[in-house]
VOPA-844361 format. One record per residue (C-alpha): x, y, z; residue in one letter; residue number from 1. Coordinates in steps of 0.02 Angstrom, whole numbers. Layout:
# residues N
{u->X&v->Y&w->Z&type->A&seq->NUM}
...
This chain:
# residues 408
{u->-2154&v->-3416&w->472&type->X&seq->1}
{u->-1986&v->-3419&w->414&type->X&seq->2}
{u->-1842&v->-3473&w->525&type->X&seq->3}
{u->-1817&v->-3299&w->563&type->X&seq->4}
{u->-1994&v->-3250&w->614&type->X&seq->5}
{u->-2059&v->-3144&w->463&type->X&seq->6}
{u->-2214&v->-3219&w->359&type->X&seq->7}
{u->-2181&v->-3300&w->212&type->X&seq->8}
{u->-2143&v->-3240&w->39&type->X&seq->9}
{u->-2305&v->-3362&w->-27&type->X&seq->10}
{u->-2425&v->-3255&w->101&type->X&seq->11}
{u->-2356&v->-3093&w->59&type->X&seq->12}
{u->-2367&v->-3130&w->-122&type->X&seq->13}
{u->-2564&v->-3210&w->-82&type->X&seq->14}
{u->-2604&v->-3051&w->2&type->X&seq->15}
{u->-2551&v->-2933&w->-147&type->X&seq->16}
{u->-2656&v->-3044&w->-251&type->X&seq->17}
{u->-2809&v->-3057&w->-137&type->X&seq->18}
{u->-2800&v->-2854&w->-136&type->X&seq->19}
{u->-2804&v->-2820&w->-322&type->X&seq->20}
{u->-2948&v->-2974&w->-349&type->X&seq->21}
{u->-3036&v->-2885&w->-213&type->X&seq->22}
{u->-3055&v->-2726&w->-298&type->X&seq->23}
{u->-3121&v->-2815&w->-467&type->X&seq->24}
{u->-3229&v->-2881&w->-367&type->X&seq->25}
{u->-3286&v->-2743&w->-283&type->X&seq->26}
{u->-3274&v->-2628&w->-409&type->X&seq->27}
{u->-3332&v->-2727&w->-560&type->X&seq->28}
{u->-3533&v->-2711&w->-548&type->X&seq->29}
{u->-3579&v->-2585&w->-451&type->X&seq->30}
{u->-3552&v->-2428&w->-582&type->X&seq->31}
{u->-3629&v->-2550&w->-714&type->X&seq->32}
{u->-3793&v->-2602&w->-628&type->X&seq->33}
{u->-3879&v->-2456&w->-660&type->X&seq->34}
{u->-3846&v->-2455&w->-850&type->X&seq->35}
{u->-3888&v->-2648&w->-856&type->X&seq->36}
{u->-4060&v->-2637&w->-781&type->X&seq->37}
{u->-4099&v->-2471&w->-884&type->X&seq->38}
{u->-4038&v->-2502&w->-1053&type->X&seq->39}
{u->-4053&v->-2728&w->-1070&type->X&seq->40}
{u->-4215&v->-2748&w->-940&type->X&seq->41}
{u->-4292&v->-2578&w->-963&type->X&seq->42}
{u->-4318&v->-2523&w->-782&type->X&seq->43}
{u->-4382&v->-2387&w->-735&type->X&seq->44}
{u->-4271&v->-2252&w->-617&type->X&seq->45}
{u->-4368&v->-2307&w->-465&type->X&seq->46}
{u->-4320&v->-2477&w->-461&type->X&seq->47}
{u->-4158&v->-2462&w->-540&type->X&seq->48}
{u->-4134&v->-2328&w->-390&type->X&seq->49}
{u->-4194&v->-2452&w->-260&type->X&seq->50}
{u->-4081&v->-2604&w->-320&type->X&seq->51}
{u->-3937&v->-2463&w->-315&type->X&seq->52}
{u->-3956&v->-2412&w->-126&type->X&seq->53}
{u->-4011&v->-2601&w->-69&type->X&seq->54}
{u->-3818&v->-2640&w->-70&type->X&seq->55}
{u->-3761&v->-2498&w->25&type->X&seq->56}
{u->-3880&v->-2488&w->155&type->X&seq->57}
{u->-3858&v->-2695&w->169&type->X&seq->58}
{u->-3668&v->-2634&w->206&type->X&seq->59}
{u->-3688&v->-2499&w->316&type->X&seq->60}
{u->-3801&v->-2611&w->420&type->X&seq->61}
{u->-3691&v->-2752&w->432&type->X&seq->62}
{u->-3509&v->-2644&w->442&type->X&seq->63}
{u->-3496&v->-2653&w->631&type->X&seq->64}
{u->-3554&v->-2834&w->671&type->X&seq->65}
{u->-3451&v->-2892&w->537&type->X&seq->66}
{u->-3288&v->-2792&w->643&type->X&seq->67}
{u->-3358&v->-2892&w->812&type->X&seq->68}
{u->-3369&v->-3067&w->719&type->X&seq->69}
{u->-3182&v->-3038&w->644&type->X&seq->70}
{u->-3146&v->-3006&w->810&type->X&seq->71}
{u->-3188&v->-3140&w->882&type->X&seq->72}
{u->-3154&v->-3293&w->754&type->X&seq->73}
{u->-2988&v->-3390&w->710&type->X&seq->74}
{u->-3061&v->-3418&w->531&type->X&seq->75}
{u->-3033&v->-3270&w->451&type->X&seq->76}
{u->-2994&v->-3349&w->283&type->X&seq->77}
{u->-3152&v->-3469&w->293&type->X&seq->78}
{u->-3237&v->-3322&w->332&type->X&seq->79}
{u->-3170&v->-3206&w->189&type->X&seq->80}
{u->-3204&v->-3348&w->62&type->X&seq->81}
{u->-3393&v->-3366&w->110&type->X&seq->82}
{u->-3403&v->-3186&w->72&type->X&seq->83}
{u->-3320&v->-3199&w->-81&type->X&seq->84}
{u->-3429&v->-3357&w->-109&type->X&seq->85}
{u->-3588&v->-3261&w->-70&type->X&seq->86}
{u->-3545&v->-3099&w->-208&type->X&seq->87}
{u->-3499&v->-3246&w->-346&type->X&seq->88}
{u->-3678&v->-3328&w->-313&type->X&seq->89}
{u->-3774&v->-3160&w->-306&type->X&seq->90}
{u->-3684&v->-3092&w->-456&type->X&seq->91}
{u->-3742&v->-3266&w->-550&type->X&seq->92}
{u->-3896&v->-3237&w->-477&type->X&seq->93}
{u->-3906&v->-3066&w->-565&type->X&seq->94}
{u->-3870&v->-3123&w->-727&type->X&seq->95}
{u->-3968&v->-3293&w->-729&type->X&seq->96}
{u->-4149&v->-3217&w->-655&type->X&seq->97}
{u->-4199&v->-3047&w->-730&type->X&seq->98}
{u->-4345&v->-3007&w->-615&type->X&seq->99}
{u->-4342&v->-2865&w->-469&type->X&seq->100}
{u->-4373&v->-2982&w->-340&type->X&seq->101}
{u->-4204&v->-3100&w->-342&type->X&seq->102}
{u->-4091&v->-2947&w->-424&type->X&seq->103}
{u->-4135&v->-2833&w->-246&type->X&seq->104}
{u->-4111&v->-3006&w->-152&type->X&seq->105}
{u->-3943&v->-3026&w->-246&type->X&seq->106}
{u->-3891&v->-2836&w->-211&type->X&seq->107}
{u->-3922&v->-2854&w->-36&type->X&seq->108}
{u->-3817&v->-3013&w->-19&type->X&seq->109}
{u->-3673&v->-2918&w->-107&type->X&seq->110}
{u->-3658&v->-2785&w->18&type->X&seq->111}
{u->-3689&v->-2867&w->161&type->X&seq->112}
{u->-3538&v->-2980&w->109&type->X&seq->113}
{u->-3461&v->-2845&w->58&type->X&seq->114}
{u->-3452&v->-2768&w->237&type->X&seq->115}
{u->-3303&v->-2907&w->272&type->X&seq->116}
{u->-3188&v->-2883&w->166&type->X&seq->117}
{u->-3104&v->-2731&w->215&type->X&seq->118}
{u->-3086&v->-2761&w->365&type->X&seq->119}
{u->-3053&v->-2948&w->350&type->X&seq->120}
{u->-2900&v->-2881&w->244&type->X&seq->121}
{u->-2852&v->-2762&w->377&type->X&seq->122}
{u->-2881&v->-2889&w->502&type->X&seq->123}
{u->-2745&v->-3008&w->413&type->X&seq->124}
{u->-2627&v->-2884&w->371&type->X&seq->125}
{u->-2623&v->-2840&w->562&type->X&seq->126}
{u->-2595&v->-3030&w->585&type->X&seq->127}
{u->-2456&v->-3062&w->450&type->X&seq->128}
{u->-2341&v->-2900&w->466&type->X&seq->129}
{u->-2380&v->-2840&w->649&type->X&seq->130}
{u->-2380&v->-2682&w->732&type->X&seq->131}
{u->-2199&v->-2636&w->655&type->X&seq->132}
{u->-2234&v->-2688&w->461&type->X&seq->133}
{u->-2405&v->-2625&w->437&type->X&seq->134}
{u->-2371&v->-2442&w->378&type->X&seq->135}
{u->-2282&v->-2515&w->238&type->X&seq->136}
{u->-2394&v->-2665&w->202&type->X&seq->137}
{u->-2557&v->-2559&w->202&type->X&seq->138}
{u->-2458&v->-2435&w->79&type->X&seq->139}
{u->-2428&v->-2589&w->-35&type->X&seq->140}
{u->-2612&v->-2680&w->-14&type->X&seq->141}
{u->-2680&v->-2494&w->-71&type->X&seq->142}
{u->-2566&v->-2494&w->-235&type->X&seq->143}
{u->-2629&v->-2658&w->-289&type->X&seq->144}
{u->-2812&v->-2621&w->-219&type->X&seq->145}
{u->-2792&v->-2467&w->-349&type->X&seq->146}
{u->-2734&v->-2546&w->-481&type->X&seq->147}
{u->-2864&v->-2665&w->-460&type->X&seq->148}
{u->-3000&v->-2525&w->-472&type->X&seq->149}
{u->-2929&v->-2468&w->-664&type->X&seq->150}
{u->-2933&v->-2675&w->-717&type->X&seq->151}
{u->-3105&v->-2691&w->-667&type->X&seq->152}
{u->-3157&v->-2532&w->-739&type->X&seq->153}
{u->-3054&v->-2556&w->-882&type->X&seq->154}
{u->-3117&v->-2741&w->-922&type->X&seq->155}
{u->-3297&v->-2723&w->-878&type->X&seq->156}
{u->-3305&v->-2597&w->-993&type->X&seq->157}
{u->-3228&v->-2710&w->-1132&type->X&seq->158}
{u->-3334&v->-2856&w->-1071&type->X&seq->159}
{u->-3482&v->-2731&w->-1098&type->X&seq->160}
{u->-3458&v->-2667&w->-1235&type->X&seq->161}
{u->-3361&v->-2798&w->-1351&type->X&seq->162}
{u->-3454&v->-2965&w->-1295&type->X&seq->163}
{u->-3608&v->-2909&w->-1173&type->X&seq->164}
{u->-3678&v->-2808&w->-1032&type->X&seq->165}
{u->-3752&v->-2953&w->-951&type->X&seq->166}
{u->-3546&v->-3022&w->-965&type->X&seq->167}
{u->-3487&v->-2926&w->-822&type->X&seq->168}
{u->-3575&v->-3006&w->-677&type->X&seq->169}
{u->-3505&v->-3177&w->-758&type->X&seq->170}
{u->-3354&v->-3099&w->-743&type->X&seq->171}
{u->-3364&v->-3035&w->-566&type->X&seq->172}
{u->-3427&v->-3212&w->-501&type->X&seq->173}
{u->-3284&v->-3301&w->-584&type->X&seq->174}
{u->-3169&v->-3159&w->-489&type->X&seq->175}
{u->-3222&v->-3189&w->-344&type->X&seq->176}
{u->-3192&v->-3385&w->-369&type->X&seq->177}
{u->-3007&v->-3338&w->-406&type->X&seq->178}
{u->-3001&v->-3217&w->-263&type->X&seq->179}
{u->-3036&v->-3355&w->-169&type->X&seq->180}
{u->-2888&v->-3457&w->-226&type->X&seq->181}
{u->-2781&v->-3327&w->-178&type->X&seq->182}
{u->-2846&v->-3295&w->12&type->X&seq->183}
{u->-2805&v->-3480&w->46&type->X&seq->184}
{u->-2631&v->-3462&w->-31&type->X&seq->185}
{u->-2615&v->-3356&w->124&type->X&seq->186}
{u->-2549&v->-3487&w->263&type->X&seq->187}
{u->-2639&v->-3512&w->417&type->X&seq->188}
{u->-2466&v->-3521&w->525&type->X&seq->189}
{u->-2423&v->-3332&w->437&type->X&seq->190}
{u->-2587&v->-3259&w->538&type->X&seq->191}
{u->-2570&v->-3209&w->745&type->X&seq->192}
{u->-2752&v->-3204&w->753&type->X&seq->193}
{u->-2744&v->-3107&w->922&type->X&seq->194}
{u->-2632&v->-2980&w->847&type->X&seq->195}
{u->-2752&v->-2979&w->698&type->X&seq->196}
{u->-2868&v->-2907&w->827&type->X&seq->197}
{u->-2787&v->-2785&w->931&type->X&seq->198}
{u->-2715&v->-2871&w->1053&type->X&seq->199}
{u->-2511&v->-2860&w->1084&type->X&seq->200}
{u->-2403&v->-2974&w->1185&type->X&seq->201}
{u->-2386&v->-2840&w->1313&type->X&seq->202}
{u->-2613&v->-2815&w->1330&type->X&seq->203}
{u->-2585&v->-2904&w->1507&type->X&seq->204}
{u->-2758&v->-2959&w->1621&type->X&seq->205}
{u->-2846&v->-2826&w->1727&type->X&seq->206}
{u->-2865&v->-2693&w->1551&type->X&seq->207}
{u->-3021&v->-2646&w->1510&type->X&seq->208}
{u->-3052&v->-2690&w->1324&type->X&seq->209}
{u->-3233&v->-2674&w->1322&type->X&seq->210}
{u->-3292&v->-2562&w->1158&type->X&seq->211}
{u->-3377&v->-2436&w->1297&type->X&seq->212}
{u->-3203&v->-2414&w->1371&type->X&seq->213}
{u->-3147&v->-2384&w->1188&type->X&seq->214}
{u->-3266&v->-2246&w->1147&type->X&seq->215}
{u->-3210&v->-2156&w->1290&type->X&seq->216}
{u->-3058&v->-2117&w->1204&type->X&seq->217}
{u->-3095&v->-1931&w->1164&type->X&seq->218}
{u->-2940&v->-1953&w->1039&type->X&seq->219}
{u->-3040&v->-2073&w->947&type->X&seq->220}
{u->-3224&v->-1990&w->954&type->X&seq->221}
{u->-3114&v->-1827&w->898&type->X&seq->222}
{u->-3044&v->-1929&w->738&type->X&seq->223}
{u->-3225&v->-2032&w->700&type->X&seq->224}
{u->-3297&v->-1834&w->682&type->X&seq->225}
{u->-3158&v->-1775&w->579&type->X&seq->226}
{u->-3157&v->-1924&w->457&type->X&seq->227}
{u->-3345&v->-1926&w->452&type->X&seq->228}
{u->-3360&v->-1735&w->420&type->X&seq->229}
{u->-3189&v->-1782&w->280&type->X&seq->230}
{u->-3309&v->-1907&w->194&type->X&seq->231}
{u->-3472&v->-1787&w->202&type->X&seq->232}
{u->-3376&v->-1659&w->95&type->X&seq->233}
{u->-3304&v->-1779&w->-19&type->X&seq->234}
{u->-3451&v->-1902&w->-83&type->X&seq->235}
{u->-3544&v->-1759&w->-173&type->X&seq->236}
{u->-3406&v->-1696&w->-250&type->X&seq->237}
{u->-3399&v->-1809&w->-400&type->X&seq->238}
{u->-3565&v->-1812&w->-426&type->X&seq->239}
{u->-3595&v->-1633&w->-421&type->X&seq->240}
{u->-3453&v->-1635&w->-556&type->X&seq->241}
{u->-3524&v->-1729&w->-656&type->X&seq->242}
{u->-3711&v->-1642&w->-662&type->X&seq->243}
{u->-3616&v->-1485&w->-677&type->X&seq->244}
{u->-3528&v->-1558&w->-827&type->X&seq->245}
{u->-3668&v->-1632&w->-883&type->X&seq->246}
{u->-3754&v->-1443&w->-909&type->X&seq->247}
{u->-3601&v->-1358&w->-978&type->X&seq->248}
{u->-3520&v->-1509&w->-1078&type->X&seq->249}
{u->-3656&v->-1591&w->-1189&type->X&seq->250}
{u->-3601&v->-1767&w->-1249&type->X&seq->251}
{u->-3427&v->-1740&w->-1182&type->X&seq->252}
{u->-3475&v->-1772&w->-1029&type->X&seq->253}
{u->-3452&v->-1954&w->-982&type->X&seq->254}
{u->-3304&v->-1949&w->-1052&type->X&seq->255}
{u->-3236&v->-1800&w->-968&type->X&seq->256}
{u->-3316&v->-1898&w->-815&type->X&seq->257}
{u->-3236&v->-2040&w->-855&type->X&seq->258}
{u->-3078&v->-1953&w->-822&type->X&seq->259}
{u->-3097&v->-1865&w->-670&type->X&seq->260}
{u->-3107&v->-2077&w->-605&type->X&seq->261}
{u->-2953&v->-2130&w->-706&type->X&seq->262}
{u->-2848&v->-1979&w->-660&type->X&seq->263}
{u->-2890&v->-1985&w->-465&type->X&seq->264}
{u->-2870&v->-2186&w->-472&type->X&seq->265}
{u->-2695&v->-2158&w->-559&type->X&seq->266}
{u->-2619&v->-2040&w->-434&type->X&seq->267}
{u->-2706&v->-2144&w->-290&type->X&seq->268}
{u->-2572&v->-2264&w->-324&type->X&seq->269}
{u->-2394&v->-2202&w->-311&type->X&seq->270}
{u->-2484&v->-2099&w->-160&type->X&seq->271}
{u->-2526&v->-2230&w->-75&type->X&seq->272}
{u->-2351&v->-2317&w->-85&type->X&seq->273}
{u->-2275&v->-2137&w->-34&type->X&seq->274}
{u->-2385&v->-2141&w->121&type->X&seq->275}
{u->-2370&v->-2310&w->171&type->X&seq->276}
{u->-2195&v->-2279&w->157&type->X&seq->277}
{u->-2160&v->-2120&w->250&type->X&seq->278}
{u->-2293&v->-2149&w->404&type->X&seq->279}
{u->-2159&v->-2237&w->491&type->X&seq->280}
{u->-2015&v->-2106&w->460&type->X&seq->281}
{u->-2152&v->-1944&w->457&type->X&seq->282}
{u->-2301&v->-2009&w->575&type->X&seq->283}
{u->-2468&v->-2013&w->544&type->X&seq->284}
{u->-2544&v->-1828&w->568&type->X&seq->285}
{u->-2404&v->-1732&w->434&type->X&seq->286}
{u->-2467&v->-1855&w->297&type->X&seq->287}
{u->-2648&v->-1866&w->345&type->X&seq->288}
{u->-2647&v->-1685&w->360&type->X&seq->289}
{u->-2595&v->-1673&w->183&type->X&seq->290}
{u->-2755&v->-1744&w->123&type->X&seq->291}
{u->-2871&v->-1651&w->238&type->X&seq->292}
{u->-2791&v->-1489&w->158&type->X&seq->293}
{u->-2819&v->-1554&w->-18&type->X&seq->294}
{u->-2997&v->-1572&w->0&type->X&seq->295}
{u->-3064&v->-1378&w->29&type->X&seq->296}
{u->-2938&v->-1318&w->-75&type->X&seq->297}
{u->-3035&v->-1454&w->-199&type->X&seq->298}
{u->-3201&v->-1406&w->-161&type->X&seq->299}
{u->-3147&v->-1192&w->-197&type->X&seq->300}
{u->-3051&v->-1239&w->-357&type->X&seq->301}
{u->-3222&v->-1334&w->-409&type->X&seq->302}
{u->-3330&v->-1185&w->-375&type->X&seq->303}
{u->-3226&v->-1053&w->-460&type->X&seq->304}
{u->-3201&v->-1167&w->-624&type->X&seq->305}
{u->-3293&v->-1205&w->-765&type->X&seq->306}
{u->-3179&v->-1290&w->-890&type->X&seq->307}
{u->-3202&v->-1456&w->-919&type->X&seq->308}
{u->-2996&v->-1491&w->-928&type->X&seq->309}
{u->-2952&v->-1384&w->-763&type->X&seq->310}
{u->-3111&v->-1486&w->-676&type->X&seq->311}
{u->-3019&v->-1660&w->-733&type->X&seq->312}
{u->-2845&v->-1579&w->-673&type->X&seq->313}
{u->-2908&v->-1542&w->-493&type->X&seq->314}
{u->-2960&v->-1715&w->-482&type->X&seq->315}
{u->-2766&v->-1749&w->-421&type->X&seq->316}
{u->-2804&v->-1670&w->-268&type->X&seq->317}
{u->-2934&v->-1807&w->-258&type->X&seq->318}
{u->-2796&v->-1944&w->-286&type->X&seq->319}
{u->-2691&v->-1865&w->-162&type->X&seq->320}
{u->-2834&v->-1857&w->-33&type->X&seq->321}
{u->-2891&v->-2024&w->-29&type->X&seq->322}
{u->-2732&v->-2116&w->-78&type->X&seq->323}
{u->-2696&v->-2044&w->87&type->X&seq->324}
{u->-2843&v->-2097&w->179&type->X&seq->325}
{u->-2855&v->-2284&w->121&type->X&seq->326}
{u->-2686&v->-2304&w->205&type->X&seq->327}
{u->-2691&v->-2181&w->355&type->X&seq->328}
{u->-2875&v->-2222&w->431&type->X&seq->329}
{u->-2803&v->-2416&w->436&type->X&seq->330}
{u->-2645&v->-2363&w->538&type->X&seq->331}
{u->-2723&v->-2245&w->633&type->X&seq->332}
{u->-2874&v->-2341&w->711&type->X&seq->333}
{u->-2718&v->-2485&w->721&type->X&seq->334}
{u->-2645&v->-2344&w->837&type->X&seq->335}
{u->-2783&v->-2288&w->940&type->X&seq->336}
{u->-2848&v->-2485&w->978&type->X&seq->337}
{u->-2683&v->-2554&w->989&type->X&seq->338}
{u->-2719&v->-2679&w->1148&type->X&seq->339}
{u->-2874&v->-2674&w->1152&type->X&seq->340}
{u->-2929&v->-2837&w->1047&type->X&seq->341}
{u->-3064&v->-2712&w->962&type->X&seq->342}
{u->-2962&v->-2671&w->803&type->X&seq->343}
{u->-3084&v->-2745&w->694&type->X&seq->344}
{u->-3260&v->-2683&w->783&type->X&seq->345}
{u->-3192&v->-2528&w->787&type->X&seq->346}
{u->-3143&v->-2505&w->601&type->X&seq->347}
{u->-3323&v->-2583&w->576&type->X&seq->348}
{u->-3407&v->-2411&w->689&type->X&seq->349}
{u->-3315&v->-2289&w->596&type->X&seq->350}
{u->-3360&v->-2359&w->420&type->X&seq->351}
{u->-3534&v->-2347&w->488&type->X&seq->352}
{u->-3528&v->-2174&w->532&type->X&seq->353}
{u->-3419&v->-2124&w->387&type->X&seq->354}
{u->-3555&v->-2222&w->290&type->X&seq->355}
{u->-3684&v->-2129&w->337&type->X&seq->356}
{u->-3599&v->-1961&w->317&type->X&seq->357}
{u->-3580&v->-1983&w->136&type->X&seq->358}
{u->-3742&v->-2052&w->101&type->X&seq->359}
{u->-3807&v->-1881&w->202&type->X&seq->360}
{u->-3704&v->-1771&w->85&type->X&seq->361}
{u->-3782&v->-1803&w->-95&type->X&seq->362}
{u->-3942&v->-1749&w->-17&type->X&seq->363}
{u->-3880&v->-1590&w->80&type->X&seq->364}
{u->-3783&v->-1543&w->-65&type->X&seq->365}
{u->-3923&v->-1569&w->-177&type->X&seq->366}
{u->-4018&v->-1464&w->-65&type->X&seq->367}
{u->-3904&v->-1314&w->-64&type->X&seq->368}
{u->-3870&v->-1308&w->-261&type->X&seq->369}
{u->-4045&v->-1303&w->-274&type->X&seq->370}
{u->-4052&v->-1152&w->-155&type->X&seq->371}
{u->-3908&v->-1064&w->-228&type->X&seq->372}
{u->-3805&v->-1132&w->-357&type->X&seq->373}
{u->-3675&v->-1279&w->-408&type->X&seq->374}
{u->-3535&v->-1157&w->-325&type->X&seq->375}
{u->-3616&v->-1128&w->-186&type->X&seq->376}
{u->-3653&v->-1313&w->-169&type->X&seq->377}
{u->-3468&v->-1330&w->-184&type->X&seq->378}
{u->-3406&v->-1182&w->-63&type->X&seq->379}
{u->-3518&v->-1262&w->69&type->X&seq->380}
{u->-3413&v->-1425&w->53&type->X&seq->381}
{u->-3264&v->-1343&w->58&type->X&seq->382}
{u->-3333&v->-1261&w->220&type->X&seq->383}
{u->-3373&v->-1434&w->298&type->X&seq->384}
{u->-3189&v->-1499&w->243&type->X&seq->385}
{u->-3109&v->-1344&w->338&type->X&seq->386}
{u->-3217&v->-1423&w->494&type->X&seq->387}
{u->-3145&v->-1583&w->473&type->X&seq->388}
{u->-2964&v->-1520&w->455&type->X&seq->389}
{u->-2984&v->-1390&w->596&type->X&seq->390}
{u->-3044&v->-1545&w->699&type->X&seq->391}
{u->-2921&v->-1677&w->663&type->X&seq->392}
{u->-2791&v->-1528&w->701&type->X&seq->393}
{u->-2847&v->-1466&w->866&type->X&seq->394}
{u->-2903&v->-1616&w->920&type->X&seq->395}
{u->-2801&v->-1789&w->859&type->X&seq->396}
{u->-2611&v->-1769&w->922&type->X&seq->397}
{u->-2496&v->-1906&w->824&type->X&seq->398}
{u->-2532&v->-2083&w->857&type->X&seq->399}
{u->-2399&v->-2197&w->778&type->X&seq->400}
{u->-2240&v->-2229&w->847&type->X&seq->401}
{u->-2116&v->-2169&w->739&type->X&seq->402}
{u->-1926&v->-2159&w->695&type->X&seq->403}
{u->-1876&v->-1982&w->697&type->X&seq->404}
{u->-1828&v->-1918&w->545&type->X&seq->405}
{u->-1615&v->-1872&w->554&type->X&seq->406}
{u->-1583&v->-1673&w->567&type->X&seq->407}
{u->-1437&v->-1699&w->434&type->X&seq->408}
């Protein structure tokens, strides 16, 4: 710390770094998997389906002991870097052996590493800033997280396409080696590993911080249903998009799908600043409220649209949305477990259940396109947003504690 008891400018700087490597990571191989194993091993759609869902389903399994074990350890950056560690060997492991057998192996390792990292990142943020800087810091971590998203999608597809397919899990292992240069140029002193769980200086003996005490919190069962209904309405959006663009669009469609990512990802980032910035001053529910609106009002435009340019413009209330989001859920389960010492778990049982929400919605909203139609498929999601936002409003009241905004 610095002699006047903020973190230092070296783990601040580490952290922005560790946030954009992160999402290159992250973000680097799993949209290009699929087109590796089809198009340079010749796969069929089974198996390139199975080594697909391996990675998620490794996650959502492991989400919520990976919350307990941050929780409990004082090696957060050892930890991180074995994850890291693990996604640079299974992405080598990819390139190097093309049978099924060790590319579903490797898969599996890289989301069941994967399950650590956002919270670990959480988890140290909490640690570094506290209570009182992390509105602002989570803003921050989500610009560079962004950004991050557009370089990896930007470069893998140069990697791809200029040198070779088989280039871009080369280039997410040696990523994830750099990444882990930068979580150790965080310093150990900068982390208050109890505050990095929950805890607070006033969390005095005789509180129950058991997780069942937690989940008794009918403010936070209220907010796990709103957010998991929020993400059940929003995962088949895009992919209903694109299908629908792929009937009306011909060979324009990739890239017309290409830019409903770019344009979301681009106004995800000054959004997520904005939010980060104005939680503090605004509190939580106004801003989070803002991107529960945007997402029926997202799933109607969809259904009543057909051009292919007015389908990429409503993809900034997609931006909006879940620039929001990556900031607010952070600061508001930092809220609603503040003394606990279950910051981490809890984060960890939400993902789960958020998880599983979206991996339930491609298949209901399959289901009802094929019974009615692609805008009925999208009205229904719009219904199930309205839930969410009716939820969150009746039932969430604000969380943070905020500076009032001045009446003049």
């Amino acid at each position: 710390m610095t002699p006047d008891g903020r973190p230092a400018a070296r783990s601040l700087i580490a952290l922005d770094w560790t946030n954009f490597l992160l999402a290159d990571v992250q973000g680097g191989i799993a949209p290009f998997l699929s087109i590796y194993l089809l198009s340079s091993l010749n796969w069929q759609p089974g198996m390139i389906g199975l080594a697909v869902s391996v990675a998620g389903a490794a996650t959502l399994l492991v989400q919520t002991p990976a919350g307990a074990l941050i929780d409990r350890v004082t090696w957060k950056r050892h930890l991180m870097a074995l994850a890291m560690l693990c996604i640079a060997g299974a992405s080598l492991v990819t390139a190097a052996f093309p049978g099924a057998a060790p590319i579903i192996a490797a898969q599996i390792v890289i989301g069941a590493a994967g399950a650590f990292l956002t919270p670990m990142i959480a988890a140290l943020t909490l640690g570094i800033v506290g209570y009182a800087g992390l509105s602002a810091r989570q803003g921050r971590n989500q610009v560079f997280n962004h950004i991050g998203n557009l370089f990896a999608a930007v470069s893998a597809g140069l990697v791809a396409y200029y040198i070779a397919r088989i280039g871009i899990f080369y280039m997410a292992a040696a990523t994830a080696l750099v990444c882990i240069c930068a979580i150790y140029g965080i310093r150990e002193r900068d982390i208050d590993h109890r505050r990095a769980r929950g805890f607070q200086a006033d969390s005095g003996a005789g509180v129950d911080t058991s997780l069942r005490a937690l989940m008794r919190d009918r403010r936070l069962l209220v907010y796990a249903g709103a957010v998991v209904l929020f993400h059940f309405a929003n995962a088949a959006m895009l992919p209903l998009i694109g299908q629908h663009l792929a009937a009306g669009a011909g060979h324009g469609a990739s890239l017309y799908m290409s830019a409903c990512i770019i344009v979301a990802q681009l106004v995800m980032i000054p959004m997520a600043a904005w939010s980060g910035r104005f939680a503090q001053s605004w509190g939580r529910r106004p801003i989070f409220l803002i991107a529960l609106v945007c997402l029926p009002v997202r799933g109607v435009l969809f259904a009543v649209g057909s051009d292919p340019y007015f389908l990429v413009s409503v993809q900034i209330l997609d931006g909006i949305a879940n620039g929001i989001f990556g900031v607010l859920n952070i600061l508001i389960i930092a809220d609603l477990t503040r003394g606990s010492g279950r910051y981490n778990v809890t984060q960890g049982v939400i993902a789960t259940a958020i998880g599983a929400g979206a991996a339930l919605s491609n298949f209901v909203a399959g289901w009802v396109v094929d019974a009615t139609s692609y805008a009925g498929g999208f009205f229904f999601l719009a219904a199930v947003a309205m839930i969410a936002l009716a939820l969150f409003y009746v039932g969430v009241p604000e969380t943070g504690r905020y500076e009032a905004r001045p009446t003049s």
